[in-house]
N, C-alpha and C positions, 0 to 999 in steps of 0.2 A: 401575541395577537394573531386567528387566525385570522384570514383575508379569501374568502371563499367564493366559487359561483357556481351554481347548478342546475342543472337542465334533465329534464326526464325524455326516455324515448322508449320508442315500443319496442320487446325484447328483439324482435326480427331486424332489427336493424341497429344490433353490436354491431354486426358483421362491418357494417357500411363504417362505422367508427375506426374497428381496428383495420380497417382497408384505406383508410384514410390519406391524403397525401401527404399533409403533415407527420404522420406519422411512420407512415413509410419505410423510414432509415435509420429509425430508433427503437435500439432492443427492448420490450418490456418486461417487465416483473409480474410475476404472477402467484398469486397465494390467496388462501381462503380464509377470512375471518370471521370471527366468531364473537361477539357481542352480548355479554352481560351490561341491561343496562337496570339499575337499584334506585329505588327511593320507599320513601316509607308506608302504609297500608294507608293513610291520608295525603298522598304522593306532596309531601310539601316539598319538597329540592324542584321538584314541576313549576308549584305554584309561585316558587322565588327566581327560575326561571334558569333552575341549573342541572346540568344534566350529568348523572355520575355513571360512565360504565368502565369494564373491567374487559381488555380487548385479547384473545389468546389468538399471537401470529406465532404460526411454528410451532416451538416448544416454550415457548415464553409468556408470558403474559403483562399487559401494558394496561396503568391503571389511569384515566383520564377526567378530568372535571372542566367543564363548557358553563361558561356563565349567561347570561337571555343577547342574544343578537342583535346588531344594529345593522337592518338591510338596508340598501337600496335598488330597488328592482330586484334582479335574480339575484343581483348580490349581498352578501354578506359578513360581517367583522365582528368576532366576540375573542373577551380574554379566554383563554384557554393555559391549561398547566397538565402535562403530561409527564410518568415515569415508570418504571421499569417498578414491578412487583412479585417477590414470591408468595408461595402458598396456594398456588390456585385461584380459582374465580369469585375472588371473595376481593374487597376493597379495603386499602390499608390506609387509614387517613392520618396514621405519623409521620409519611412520607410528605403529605399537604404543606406545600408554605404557607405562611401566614395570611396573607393574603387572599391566598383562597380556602384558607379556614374561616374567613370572616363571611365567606357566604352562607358559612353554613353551623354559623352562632345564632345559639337556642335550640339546635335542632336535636333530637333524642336520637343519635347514631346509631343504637342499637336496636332501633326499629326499622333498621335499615334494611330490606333484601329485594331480592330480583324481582321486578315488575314486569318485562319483556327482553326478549334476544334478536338480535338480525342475526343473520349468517348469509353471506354471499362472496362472490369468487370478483377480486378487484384485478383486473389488468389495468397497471400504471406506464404513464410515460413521463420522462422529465425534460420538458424542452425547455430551447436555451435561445434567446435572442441578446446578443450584446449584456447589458446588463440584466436584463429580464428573466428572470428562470419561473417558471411554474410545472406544477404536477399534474397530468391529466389522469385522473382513474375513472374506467369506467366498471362500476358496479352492477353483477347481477346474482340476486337472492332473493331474500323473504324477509318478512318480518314477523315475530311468529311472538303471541301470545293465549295461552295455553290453547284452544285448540283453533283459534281465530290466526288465520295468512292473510300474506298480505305481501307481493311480489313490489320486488326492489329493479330498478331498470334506469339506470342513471348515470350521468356524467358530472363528473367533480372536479373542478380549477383551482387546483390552492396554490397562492402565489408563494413563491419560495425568496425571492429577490427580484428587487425592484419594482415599481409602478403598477397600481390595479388596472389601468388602463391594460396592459397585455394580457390579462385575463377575457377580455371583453373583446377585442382583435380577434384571439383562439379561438372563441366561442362564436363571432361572427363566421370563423372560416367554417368550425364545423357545419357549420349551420347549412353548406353549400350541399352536404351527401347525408345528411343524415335528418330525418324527420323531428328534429329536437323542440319538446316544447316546456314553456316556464312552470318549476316546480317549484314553489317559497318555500314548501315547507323540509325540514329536518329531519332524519329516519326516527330520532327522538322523540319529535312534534307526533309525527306518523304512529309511533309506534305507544305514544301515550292515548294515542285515540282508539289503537283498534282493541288495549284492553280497558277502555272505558273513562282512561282519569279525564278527557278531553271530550267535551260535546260540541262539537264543529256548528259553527253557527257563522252568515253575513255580519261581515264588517262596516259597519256605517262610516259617516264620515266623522274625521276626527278633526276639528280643527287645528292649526297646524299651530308651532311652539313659536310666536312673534309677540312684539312688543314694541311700544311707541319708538325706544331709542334706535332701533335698527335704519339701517338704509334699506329702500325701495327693493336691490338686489336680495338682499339678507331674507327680506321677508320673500319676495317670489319663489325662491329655492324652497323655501319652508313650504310654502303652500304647493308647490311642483312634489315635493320630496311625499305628504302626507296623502294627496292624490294617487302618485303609484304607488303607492304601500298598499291603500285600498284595493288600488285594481290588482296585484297581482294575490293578494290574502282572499278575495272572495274570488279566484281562479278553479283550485280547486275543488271546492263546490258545488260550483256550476258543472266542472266536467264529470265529479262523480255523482251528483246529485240533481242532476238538471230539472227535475221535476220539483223541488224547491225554486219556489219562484223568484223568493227578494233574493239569492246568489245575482242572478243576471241582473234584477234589477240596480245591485250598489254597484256590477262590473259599471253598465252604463254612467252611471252617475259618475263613478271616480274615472271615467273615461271622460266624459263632461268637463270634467272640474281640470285635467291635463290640459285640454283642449281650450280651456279658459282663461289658462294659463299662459300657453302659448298666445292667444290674443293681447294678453293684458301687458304680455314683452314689447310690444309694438310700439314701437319709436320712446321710449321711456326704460325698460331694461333689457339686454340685448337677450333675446331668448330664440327667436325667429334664425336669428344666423345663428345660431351654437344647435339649433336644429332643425337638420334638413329638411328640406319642402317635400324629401320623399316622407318623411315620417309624420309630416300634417295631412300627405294627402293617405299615408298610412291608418291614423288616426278616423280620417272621412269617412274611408270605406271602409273599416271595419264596421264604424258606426250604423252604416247602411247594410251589413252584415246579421247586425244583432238587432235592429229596431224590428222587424219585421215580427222576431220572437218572445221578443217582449209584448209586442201590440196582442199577439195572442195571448199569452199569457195572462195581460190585464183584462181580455175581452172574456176568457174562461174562466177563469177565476174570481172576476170581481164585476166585471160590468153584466154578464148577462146571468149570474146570480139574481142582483138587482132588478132588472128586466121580468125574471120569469117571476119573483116577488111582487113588481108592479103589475103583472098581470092575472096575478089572484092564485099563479101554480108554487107548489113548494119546489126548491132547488134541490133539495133533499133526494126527489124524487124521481129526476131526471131517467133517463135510460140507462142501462152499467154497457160498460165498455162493449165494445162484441156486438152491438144490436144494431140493427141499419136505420139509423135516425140521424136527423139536424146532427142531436149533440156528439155521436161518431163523427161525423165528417169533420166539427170542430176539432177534438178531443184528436184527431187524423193531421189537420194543420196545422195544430199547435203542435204534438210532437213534430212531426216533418221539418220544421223552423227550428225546434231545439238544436234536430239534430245540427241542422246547416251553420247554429251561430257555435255550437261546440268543436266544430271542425275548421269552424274559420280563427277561432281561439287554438288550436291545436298546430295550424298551419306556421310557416316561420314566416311569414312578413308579420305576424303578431311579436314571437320571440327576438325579430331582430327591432322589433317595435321599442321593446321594453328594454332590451339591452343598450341601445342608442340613447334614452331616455335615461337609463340607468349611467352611462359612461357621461353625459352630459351633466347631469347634476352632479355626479361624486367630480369631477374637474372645476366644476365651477361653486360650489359649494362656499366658497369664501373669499372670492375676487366679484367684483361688480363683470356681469356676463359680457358687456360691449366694453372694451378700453377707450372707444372712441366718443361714446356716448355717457355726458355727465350725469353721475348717480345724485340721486333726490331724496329728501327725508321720505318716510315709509308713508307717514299719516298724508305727507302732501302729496306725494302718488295715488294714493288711497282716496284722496278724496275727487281728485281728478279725473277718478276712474269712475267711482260711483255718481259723480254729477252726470258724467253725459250718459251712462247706461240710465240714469232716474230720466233724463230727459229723452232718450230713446221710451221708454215707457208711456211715458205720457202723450206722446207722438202716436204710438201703438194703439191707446185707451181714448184718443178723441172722438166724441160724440159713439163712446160705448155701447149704448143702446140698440144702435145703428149699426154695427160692428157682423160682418156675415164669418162664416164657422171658418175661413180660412183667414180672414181677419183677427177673428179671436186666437187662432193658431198663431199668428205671427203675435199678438202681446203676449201668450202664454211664455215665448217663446224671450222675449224682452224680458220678461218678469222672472223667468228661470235664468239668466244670464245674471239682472242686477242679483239677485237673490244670493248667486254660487259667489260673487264676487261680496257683498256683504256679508254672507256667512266666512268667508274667509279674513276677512277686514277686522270680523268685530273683536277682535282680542285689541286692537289698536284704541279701541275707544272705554272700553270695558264695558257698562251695562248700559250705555247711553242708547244704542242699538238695540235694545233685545226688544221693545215695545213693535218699532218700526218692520225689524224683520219678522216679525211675527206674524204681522199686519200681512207682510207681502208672500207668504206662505201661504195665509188664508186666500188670496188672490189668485196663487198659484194652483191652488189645490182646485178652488172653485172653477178655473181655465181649464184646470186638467179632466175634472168630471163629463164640462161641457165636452172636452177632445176627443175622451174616451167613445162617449156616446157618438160621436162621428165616424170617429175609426171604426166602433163596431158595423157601421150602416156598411163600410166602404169593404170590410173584412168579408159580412155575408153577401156582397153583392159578387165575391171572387170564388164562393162556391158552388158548386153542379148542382145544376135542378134535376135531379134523378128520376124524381117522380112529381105528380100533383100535390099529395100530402108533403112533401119537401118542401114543395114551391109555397104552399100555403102556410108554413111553419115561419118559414123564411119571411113572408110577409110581413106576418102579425109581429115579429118581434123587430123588424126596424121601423114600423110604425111605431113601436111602442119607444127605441132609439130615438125617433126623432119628435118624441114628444118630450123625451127628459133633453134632450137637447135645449130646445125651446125654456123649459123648465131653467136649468141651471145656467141660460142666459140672464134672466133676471136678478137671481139670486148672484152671479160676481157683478152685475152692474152697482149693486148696494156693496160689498164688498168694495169696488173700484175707489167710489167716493170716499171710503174712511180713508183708504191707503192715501189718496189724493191728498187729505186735511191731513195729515201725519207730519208730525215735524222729522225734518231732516236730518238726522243725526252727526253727518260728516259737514256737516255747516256752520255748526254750532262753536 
């Protein structure tokens, strides 16, 4: 089994790795490999989630099979089976044990050949704490499928002996010289995308793997564990793709759903102590890091589409890039916030974010998180949690009608807390929920339209009046903001009422 963890950095700062103080005193090894990796013209070994390559170190050649990983946070453990091969860069599967023959039962072997190659130059080190050993390599190459690159720049922890926790130690120190930020994916994963078998796409959420018999603990882990998967799988994305908008959007949300988590620890499983107050108020401010880019985002993309449609122009038609208009200056704030929340993703209070998050779940994973604090059936956790977030709501939603836009903000804000907290719950009940949370989604969504329309009022009041024609542009479209406002007040106040008549599912 290997037991991995890794971190990507910008190539200009090997240097700060191999100058490191850790490493300092420890001779490394150094050699360049060379990476045939094979699967078939319908890459099924990908789609079953195995990865077959043929490694030439020196004058040798090593033939290796990786079966689909089980992370958590940067980290990650899959079986693996490795062994020494002649004949060149070709794969010899009579060497295969049994067992990893069975991965790759039914599959036509001799439609097997090479799909992509990395090559890069690894400086290793093997440190040693008492019982602890792990490998540090750090990686720098390519990935190279036929005429498509794609540069390797990485650090790799594979535990040799003892404890994952010193993986995650190592990677905290580097963290102090070296600009290191979270990579999830595999030079595999990478290297099935840049010849095509992979279309990178947002991660939603996945509800997490719980069930009535578990304890309170049991299930919190699951829903901790299923939240950072999300955030760090749509990471990527966002940094190379930032102009894809829903990347950012699910980072937020499974940043949410962490942070929900952490609440729902509170005096019931211990999650609060097992993590530090630096990593809630880590958590804050990133939050406060990325809302800014999102809000643009929804304002350019979705809300003042709608807008220039309410007011009889096609969106279609807007101005192209380049012109000195309204929609420049937008199109101007909205990148400028991408850029600020991809740098604060990039930064390491992010990656010591996720590592900390990562080292806390894989420890706790199967002990109730407080010793001191008595563990509770799941369902009766569960329902204890969703009563008083239902009665937060309803507290939120009194005399609705009435309700002014930062009033509506704070139930939007109730109703997305019960909501992240029942979407997580309802595998506890089975379908007895799906009626009600559907209900609070329509509530949610209807809160969110009216929010939107606010934040746009509040967005163009923070851009330059350059000229008249600016200032008149500017106008006319948060008049037209603050008529759908008004508008999509009415529309969740009828919303409000079904949700209100709804039976309660966690009651029953």
């Amino acid at each position: 089994m290997e037991i991995e963890l890794k971190l990507a950095l910008p190539p200009r700062h090997a240097t700060r790795i191999r100058r490191h103080p850790l490493l300092l005193e420890i001779k490394p090894s150094k050699r360049t490999l060379h990476s045939i990796y094979f699967d078939t013209p319908g890459f099924d070994l990908m789609r079953r989630g195995v990865a077959l390559r043929v490694r030439r170190i020196g004058y040798h050649w090593v033939q290796t099979l990786k079966a689909e990983a089980r992370a958590v946070g940067a980290m990650s453990s899959r079986p693996e089976w490795e062994m020494a091969v002649a004949g060149g860069a070709s794969p010899d599967f009579a060497v295969l044990p049994q067992a990893a023959l069975a991965l790759l039962d039914g599959i036509d072997l001799t439609q097997i050949a090479p799909a992509f190659v990395t090559e890069f130059q690894r400086t290793a080190w093997l440190l040693t704490r008492g019982d602890d050993q792990a490998e540090l390599a750090l990686d720098i190459g390519e990935i190279q499928a036929g005429e498509a690159r794609q540069p390797i720049s990485e650090v790799e922890l594979e535990l040799k002996a003892g404890a994952p926790n010193f993986l995650f130690d190592l990677a905290t120190e580097l963290l102090t010289q070296a600009a290191l930020y979270i990579e999830p994916r595999s030079k595999a994963e990478r290297g099935y995308a840049l010849c095509g078998a992979i279309r990178p796409a947002p991660t939603k959420t996945v509800r997490p793997n719980i069930h009535p018999r578990q304890q309170a603990h049991e299930v919190w882990n699951a829903m901790m564990q299923a939240a950072l998967a999300q955030l760090v799988a749509n990471l990527p994305g966002f940094l190379e793709r930032g102009n894809e908008i829903e990347y950012l959007h699910q980072l937020r949300i499974a940043l949410r759903r962490l942070r929900t988590g952490i609440a729902l620890a509170k005096g019931k499983v211990a999650g609060l102590d097992a993590q530090p107050q630096s990593g809630v108020d880590a958590m804050r401010g990133l939050m406060r890091e990325l809302n800014p880019a999102r809000d643009w985002d929804v304002f350019l993309h979705e809300t003042l589409p709608k807008t220039l449609s309410a007011l009889g122009e096609n969106p279609a038609q807007a101005p192209a890039p380049g012109e000195d208009s309204l929609f420049e200056l937008i199109r101007e704030s909205a990148a400028h916030h991408r850029l600020l929340a991809q740098a604060a993703l990039r930064d390491a209070v992010f990656a010591r974010l996720v590592l900390d998050l990562g080292r806390s779940l894989l420890t706790s994973a199967n002990a109730p998180l407080d010793a001191t604090a008595p563990d509770i059936d799941a369902r009766q956790w569960a329902a204890a949690i969703l009563e008083k977030r239902w009665l937060t709501l309803r507290k939120r939603c009194r005399r609705f009608a009435r309700l002014s836009p930062e009033e509506r903000h704070m139930a939007r804000i109730a109703a997305k807390k019960l909501r992240y907290a029942a979407d997580a719950f309802a595998a506890l009940y089975g379908k007895r929920g799906a009626r009600f949370i559907t209900a609070l989604a329509d509530l949610q969504n209807a809160l969110g339209q009216a929010n939107d329309a606010h934040v746009g009022v509040r967005l163009l009041q923070s851009l330059p009046r350059k000229s008249i024609a600016l200032s008149f542009d500017l106008g006319r479209i948060q008049g037209a903001l603050q008529v759908e406002t008004t508008r999509h007040a009415h529309i969740s106040a009828a919303i409000w009422r079904r949700l209100a008549q709804s039976r309660l599912f966690w009651r029953e």
